[in-house]
PyMOL Python script that loads the backbone (N, CA, C, O; Angstrom):
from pymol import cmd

cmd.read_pdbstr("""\
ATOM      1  N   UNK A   1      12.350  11.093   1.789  1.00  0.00           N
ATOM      2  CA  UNK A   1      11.343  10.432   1.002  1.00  0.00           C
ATOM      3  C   UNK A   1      11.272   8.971   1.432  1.00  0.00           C
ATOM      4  O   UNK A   1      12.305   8.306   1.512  1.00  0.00           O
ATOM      5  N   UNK A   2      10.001   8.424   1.727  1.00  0.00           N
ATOM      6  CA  UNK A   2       9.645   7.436   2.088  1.00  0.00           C
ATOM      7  C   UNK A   2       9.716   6.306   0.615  1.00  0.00           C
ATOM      8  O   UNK A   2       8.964   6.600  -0.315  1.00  0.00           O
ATOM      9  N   UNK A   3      10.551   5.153   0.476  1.00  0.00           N
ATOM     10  CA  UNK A   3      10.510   4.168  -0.603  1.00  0.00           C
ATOM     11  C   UNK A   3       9.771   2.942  -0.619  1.00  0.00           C
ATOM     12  O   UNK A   3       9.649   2.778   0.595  1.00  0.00           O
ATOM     13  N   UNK A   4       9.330   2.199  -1.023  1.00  0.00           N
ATOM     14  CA  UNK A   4       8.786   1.273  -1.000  1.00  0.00           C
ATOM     15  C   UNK A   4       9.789  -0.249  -1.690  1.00  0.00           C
ATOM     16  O   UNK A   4      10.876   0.025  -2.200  1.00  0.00           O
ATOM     17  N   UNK A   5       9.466  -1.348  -1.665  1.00  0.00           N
ATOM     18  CA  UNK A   5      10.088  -2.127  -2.360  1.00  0.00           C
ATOM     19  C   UNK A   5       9.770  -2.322  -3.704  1.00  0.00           C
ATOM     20  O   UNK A   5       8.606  -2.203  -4.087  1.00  0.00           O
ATOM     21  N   UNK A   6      10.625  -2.590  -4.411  1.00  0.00           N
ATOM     22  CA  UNK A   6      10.486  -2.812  -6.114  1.00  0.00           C
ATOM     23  C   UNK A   6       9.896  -4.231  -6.377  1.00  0.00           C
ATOM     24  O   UNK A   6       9.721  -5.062  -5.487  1.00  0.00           O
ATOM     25  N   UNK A   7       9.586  -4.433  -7.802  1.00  0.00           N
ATOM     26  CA  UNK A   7       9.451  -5.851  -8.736  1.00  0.00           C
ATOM     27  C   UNK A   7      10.967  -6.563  -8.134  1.00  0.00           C
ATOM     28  O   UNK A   7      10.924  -7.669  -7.595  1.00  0.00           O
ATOM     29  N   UNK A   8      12.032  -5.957  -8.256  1.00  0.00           N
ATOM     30  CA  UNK A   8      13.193  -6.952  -7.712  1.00  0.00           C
ATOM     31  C   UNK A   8      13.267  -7.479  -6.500  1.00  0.00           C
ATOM     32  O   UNK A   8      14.167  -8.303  -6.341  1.00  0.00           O
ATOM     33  N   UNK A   9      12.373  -7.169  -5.324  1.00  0.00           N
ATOM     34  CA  UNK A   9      12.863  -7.177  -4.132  1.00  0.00           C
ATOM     35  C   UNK A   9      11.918  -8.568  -3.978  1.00  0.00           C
ATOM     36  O   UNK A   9      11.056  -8.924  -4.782  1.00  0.00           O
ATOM     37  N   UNK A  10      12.355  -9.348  -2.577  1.00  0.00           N
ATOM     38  CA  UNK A  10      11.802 -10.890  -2.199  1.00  0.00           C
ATOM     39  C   UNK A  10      12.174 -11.767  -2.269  1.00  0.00           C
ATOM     40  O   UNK A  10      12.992 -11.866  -3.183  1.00  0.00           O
ATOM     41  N   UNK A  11      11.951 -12.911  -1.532  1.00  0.00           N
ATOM     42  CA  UNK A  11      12.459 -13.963  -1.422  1.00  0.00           C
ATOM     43  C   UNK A  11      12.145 -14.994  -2.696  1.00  0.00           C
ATOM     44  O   UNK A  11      12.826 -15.870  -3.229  1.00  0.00           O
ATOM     45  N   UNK A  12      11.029 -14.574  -2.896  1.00  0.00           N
ATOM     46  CA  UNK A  12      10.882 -15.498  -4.856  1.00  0.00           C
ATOM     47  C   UNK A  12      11.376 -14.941  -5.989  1.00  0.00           C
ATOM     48  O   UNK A  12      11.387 -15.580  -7.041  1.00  0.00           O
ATOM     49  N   UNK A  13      11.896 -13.538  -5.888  1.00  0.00           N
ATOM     50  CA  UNK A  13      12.789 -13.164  -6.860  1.00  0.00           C
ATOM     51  C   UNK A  13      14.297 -14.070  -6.121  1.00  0.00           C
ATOM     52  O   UNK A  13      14.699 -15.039  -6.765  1.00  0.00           O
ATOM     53  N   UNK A  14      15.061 -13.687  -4.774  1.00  0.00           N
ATOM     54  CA  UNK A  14      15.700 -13.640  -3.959  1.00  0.00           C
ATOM     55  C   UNK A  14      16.807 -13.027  -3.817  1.00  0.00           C
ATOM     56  O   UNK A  14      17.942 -13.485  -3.686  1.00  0.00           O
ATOM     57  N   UNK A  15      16.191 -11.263  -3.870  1.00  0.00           N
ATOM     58  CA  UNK A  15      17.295 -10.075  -3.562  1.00  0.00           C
ATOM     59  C   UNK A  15      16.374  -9.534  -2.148  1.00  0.00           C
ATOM     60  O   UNK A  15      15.217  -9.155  -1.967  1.00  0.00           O
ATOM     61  N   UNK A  16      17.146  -9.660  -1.602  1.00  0.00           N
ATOM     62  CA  UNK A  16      17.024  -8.936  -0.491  1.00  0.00           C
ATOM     63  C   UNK A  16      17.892  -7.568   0.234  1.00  0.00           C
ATOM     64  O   UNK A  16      17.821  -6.952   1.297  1.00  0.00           O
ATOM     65  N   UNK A  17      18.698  -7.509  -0.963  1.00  0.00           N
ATOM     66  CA  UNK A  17      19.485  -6.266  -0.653  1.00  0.00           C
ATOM     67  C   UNK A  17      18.882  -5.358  -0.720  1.00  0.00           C
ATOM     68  O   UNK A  17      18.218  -5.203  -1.745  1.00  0.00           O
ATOM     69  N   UNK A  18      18.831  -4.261   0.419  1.00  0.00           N
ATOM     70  CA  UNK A  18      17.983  -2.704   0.242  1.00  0.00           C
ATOM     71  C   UNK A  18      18.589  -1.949  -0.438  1.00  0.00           C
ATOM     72  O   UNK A  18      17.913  -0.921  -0.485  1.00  0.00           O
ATOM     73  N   UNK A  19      19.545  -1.823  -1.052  1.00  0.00           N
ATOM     74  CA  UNK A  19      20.108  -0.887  -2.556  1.00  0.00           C
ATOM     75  C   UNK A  19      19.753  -0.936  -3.897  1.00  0.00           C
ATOM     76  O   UNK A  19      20.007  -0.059  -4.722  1.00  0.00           O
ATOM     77  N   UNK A  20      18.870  -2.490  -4.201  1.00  0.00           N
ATOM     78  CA  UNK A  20      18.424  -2.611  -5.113  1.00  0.00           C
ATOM     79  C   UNK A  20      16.794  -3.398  -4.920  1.00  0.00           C
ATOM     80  O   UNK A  20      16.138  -3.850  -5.858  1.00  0.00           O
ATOM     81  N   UNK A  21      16.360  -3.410  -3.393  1.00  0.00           N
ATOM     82  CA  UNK A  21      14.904  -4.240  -3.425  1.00  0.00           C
ATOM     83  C   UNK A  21      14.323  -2.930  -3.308  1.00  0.00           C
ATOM     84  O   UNK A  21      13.134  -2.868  -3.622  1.00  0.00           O
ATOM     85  N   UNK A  22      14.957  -1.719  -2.879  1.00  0.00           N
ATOM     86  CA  UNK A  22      13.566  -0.556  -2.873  1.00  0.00           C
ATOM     87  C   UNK A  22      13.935   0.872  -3.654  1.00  0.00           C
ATOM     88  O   UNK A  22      15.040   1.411  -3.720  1.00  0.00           O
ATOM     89  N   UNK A  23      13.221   1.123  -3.976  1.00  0.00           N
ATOM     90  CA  UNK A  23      12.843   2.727  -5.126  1.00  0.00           C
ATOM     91  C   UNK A  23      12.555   2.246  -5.976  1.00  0.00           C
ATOM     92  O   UNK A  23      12.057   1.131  -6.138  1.00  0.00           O
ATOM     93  N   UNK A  24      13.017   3.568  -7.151  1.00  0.00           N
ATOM     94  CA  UNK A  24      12.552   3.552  -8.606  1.00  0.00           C
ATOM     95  C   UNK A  24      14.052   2.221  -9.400  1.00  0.00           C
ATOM     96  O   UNK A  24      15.190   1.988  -8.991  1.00  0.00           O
ATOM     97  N   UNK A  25      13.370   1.738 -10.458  1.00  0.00           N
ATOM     98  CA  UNK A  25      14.835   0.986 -10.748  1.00  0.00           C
ATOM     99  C   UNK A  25      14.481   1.353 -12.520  1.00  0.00           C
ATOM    100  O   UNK A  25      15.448   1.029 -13.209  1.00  0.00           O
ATOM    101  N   UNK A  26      13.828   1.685 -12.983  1.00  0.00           N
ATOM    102  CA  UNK A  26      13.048   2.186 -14.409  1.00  0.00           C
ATOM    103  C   UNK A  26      12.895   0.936 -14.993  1.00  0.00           C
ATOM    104  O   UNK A  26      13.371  -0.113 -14.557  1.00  0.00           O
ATOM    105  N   UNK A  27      12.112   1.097 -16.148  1.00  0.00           N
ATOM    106  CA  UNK A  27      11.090  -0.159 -16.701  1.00  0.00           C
ATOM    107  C   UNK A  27      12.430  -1.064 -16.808  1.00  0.00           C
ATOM    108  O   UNK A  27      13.549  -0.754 -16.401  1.00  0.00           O
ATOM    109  N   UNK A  28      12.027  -2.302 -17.480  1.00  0.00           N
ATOM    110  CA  UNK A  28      12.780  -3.571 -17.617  1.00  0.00           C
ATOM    111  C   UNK A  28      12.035  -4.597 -18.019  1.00  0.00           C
ATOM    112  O   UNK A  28      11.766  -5.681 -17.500  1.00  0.00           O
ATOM    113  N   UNK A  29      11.667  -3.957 -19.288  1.00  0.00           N
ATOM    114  CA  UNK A  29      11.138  -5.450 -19.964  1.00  0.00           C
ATOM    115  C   UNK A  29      11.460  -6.487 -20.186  1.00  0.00           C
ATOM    116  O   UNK A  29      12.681  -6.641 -20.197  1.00  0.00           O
ATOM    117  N   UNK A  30      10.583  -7.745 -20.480  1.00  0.00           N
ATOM    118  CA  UNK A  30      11.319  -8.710 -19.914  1.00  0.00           C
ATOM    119  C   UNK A  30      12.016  -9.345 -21.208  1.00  0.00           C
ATOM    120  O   UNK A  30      12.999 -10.078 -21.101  1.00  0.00           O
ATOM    121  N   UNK A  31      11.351  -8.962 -22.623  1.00  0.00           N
ATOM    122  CA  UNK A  31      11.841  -9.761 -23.430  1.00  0.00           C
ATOM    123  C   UNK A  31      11.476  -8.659 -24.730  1.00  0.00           C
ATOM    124  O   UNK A  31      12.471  -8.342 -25.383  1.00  0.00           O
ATOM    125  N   UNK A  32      10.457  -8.180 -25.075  1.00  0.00           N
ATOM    126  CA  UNK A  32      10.009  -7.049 -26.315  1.00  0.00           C
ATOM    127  C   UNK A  32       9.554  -5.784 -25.599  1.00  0.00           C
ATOM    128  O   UNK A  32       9.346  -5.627 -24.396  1.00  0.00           O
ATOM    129  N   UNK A  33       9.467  -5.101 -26.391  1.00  0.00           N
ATOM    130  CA  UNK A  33       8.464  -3.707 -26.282  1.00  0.00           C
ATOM    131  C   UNK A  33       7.615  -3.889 -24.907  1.00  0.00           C
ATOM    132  O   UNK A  33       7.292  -5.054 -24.672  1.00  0.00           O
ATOM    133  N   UNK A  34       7.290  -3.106 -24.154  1.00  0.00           N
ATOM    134  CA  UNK A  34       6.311  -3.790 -23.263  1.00  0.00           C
ATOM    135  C   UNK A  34       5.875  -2.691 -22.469  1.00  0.00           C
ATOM    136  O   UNK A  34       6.751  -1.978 -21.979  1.00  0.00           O
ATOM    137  N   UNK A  35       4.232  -2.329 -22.174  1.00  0.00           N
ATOM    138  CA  UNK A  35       3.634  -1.533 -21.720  1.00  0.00           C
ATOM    139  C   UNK A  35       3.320  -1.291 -20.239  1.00  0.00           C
ATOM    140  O   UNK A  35       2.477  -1.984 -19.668  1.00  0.00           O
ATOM    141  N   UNK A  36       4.008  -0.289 -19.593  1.00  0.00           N
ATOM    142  CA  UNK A  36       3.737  -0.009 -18.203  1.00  0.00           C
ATOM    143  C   UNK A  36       2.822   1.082 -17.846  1.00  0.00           C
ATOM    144  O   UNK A  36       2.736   2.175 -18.406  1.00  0.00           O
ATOM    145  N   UNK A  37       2.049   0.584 -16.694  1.00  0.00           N
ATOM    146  CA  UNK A  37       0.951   1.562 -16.389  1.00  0.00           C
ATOM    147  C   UNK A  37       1.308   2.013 -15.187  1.00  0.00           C
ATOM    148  O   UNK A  37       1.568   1.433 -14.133  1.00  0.00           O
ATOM    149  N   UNK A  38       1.265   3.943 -15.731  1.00  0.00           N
ATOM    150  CA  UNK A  38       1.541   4.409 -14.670  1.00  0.00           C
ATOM    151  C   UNK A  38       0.478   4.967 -14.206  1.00  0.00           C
ATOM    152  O   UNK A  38      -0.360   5.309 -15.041  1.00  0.00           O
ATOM    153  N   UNK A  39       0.110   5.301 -12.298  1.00  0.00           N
ATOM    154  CA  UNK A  39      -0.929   5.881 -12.054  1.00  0.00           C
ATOM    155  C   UNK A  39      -0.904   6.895 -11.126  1.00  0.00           C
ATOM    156  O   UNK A  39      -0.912   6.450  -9.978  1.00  0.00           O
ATOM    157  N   UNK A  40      -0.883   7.810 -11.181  1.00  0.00           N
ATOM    158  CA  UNK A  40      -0.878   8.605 -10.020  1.00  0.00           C
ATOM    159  C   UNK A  40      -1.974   8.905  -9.000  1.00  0.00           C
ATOM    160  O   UNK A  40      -3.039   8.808  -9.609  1.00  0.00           O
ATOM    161  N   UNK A  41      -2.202   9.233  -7.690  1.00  0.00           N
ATOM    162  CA  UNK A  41      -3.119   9.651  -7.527  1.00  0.00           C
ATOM    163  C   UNK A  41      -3.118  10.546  -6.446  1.00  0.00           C
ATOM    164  O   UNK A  41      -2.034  10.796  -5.919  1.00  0.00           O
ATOM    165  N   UNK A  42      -4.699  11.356  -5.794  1.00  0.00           N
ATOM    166  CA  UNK A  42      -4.403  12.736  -5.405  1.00  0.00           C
ATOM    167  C   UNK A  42      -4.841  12.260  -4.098  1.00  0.00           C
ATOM    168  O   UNK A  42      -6.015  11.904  -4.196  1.00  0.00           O
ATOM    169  N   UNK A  43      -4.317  12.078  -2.722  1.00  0.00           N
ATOM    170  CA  UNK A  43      -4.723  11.621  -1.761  1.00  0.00           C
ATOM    171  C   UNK A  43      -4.926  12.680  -0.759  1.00  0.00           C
ATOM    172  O   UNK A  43      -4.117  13.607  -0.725  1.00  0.00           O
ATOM    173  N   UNK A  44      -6.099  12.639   0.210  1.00  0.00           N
ATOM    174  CA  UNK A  44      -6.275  13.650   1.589  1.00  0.00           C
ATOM    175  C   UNK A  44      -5.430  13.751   2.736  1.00  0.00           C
ATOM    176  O   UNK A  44      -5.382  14.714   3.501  1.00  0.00           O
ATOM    177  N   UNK A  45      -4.798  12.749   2.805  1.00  0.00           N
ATOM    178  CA  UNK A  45      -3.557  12.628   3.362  1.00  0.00           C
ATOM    179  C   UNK A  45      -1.801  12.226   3.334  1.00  0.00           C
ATOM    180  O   UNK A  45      -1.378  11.477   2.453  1.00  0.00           O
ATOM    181  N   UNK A  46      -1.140  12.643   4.085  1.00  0.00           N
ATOM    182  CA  UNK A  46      -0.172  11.845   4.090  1.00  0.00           C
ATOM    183  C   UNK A  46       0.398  10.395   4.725  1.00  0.00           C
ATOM    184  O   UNK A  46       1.005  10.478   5.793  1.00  0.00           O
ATOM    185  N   UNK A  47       0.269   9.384   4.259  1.00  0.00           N
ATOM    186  CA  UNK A  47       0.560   8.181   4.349  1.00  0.00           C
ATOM    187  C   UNK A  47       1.499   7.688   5.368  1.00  0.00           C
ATOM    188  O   UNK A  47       2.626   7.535   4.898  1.00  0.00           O
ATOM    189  N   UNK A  48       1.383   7.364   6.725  1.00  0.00           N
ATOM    190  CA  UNK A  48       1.931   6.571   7.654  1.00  0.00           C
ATOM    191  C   UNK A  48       2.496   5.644   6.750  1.00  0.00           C
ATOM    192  O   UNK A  48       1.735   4.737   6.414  1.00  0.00           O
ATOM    193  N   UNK A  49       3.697   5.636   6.241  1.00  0.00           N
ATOM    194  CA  UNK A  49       4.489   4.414   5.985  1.00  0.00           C
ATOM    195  C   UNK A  49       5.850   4.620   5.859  1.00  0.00           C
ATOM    196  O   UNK A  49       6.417   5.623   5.425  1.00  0.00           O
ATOM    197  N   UNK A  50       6.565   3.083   6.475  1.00  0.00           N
ATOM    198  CA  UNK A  50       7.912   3.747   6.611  1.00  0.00           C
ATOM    199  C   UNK A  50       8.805   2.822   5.123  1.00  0.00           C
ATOM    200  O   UNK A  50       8.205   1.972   4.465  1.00  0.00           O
ATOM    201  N   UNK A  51       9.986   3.142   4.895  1.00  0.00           N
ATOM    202  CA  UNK A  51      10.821   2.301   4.359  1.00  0.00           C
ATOM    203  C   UNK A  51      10.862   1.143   4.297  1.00  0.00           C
ATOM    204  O   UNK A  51      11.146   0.351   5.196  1.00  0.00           O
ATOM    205  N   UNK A  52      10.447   0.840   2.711  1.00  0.00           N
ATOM    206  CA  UNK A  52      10.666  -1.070   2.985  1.00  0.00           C
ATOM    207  C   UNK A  52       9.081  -1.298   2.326  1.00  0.00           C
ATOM    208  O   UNK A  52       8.808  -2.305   1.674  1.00  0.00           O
ATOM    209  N   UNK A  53       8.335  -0.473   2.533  1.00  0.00           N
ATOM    210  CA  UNK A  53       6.456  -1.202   2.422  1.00  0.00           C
ATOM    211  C   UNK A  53       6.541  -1.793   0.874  1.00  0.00           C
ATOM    212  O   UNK A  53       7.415  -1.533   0.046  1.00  0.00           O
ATOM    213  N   UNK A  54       5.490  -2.585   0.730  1.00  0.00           N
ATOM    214  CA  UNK A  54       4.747  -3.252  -0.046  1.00  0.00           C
ATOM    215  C   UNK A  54       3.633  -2.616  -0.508  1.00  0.00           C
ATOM    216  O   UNK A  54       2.867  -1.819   0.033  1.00  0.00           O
ATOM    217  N   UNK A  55       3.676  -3.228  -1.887  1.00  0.00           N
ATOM    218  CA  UNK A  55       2.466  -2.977  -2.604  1.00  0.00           C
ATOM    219  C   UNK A  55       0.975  -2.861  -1.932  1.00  0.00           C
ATOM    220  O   UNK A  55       0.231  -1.882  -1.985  1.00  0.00           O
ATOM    221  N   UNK A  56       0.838  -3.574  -1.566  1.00  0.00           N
ATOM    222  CA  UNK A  56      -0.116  -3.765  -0.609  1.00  0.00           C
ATOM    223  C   UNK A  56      -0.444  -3.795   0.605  1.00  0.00           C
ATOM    224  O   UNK A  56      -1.398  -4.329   1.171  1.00  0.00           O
ATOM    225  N   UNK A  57       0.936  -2.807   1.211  1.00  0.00           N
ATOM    226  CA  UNK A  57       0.706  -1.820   2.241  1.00  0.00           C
ATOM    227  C   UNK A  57      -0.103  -0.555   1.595  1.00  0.00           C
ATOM    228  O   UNK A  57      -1.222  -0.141   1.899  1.00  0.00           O
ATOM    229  N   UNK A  58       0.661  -0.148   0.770  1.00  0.00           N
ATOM    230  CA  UNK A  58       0.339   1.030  -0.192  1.00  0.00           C
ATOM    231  C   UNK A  58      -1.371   1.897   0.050  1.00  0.00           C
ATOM    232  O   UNK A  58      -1.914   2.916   0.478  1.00  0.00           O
ATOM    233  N   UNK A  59      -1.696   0.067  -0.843  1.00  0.00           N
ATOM    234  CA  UNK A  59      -3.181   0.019  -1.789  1.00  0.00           C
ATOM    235  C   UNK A  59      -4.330   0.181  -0.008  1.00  0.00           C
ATOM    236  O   UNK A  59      -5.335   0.859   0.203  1.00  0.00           O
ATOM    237  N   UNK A  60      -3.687  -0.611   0.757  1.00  0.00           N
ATOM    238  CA  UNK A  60      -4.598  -0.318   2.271  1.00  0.00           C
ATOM    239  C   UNK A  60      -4.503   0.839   2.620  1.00  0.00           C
ATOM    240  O   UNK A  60      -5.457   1.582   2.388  1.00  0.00           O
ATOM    241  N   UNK A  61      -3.412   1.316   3.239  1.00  0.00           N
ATOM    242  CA  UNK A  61      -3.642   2.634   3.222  1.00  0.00           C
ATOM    243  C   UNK A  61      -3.731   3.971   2.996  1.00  0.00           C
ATOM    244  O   UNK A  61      -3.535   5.062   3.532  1.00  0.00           O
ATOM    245  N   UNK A  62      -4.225   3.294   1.669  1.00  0.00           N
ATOM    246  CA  UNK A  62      -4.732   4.407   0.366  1.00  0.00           C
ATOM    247  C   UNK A  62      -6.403   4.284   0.339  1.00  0.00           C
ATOM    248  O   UNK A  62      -7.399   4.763  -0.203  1.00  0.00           O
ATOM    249  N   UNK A  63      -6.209   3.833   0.786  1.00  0.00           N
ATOM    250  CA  UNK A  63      -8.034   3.099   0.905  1.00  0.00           C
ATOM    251  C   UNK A  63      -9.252   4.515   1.832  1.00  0.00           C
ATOM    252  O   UNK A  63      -9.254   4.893   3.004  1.00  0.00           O
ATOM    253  N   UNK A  64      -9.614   4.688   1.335  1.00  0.00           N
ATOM    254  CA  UNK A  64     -10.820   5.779   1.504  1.00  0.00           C
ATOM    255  C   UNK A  64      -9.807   7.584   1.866  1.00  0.00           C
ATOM    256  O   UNK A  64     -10.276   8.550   2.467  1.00  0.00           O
ATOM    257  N   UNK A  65      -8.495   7.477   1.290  1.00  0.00           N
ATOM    258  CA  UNK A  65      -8.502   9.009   0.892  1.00  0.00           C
ATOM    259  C   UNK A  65      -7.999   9.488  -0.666  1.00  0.00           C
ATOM    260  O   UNK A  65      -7.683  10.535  -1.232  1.00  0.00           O
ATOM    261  N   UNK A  66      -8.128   8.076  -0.981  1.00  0.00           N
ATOM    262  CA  UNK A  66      -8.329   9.118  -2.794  1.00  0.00           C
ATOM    263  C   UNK A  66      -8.959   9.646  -3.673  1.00  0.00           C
ATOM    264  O   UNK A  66      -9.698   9.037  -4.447  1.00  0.00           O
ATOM    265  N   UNK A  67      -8.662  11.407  -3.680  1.00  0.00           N
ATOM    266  CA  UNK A  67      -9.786  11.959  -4.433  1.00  0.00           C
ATOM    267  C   UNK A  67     -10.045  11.808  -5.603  1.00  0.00           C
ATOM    268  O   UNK A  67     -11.161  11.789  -6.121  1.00  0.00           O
ATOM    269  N   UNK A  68      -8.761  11.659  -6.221  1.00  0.00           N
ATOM    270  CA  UNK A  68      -8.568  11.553  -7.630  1.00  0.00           C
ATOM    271  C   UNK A  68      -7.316  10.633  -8.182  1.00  0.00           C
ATOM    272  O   UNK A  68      -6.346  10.346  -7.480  1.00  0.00           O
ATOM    273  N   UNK A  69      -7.487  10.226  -9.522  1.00  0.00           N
ATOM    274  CA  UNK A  69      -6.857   9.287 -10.120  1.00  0.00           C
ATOM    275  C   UNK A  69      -6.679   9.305 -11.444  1.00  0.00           C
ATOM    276  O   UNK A  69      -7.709   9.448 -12.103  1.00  0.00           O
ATOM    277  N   UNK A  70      -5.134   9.145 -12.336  1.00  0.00           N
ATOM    278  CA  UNK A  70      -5.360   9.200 -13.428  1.00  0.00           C
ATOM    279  C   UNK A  70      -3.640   7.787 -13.759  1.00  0.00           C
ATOM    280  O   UNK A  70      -2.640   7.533 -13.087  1.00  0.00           O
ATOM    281  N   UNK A  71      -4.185   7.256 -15.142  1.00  0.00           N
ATOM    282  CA  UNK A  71      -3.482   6.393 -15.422  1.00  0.00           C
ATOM    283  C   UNK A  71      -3.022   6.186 -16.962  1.00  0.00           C
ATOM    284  O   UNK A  71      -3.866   6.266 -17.855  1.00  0.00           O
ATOM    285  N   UNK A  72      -1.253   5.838 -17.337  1.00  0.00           N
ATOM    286  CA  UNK A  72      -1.147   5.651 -18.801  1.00  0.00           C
ATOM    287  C   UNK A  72      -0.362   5.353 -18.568  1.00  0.00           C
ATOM    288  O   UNK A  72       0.428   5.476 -17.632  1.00  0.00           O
ATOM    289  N   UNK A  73      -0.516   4.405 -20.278  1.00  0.00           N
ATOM    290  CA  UNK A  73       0.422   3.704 -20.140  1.00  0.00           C
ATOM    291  C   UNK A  73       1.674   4.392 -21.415  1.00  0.00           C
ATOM    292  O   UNK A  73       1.658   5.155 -22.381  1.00  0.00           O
ATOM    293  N   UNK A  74       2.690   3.527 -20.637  1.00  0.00           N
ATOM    294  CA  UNK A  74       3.827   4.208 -21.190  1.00  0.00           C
ATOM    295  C   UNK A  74       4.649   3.070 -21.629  1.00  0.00           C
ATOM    296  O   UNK A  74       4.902   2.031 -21.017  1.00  0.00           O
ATOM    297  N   UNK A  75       5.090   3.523 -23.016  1.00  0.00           N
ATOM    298  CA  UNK A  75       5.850   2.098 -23.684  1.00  0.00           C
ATOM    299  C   UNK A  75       7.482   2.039 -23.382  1.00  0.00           C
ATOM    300  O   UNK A  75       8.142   3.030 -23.072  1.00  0.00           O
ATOM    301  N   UNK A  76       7.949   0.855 -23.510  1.00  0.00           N
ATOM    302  CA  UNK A  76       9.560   0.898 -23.336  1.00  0.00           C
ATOM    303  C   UNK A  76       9.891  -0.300 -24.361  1.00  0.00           C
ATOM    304  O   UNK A  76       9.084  -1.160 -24.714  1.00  0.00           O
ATOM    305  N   UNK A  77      11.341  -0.181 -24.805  1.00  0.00           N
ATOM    306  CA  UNK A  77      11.851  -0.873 -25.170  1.00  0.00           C
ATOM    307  C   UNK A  77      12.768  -1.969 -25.182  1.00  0.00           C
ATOM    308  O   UNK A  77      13.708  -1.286 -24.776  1.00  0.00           O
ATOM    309  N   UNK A  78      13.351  -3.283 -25.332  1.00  0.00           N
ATOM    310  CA  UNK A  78      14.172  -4.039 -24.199  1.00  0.00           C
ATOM    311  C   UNK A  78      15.328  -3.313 -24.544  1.00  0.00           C
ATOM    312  O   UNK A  78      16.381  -3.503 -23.935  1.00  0.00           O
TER     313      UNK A  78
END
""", "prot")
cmd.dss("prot")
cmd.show_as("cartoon", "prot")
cmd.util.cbc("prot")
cmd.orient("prot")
C-alpha cells in the first residue's frame, strides 16, 4: 500500500521522521470536540504515486478520473 504524508509531517510542523510523517495517525483534535471530513472517492484509475506524496500530489493526479464522490463528517473527541 502506497502512503502518503500526514497533518504531522514537515518542516513547519518539524517531524520529518517517516514512522510518524506518513499514514493514518487517527483524528487529534486540537483542543474540543472537532469535526473531520471524510471523503472518499471512485477513481478510473490507479494512481502513479509512490511513498511520501502530498496532498497535493494526490488532488493533481486525481484530476479528470473521478467518477464519483461522497463526503461526512465525522465527530471526535479530545
Amino acid at each position: 500500500m502506497v502512503q502518503g504524508h500526514n497533518s504531522t509531517s514537515g518542516h513547519l510542523i518539524g517531524s520529518t521522521d517517516p514512522v510518524t510523517a506518513t499514514g493514518y495517525v487517527g483524528p487529534q483534535p486540537p483542543n474540543a470536540d472537532h469535526a473531520y471530513t471524510l471523503t472518499v472517492f471512485a477513481l478510473d484509475t490507479v494512481l502513479d504515486l509512490k511513498d511520501g506524496y502530498w496532498l497535493s500530489d494526490l488532488r493533481h493526479a486525481m484530476q479528470g478520473h473521478i467518477l464519483a464522490q461522497v463526503s461526512c463528517d465525522l465527530w471526535s473527541r479530545q
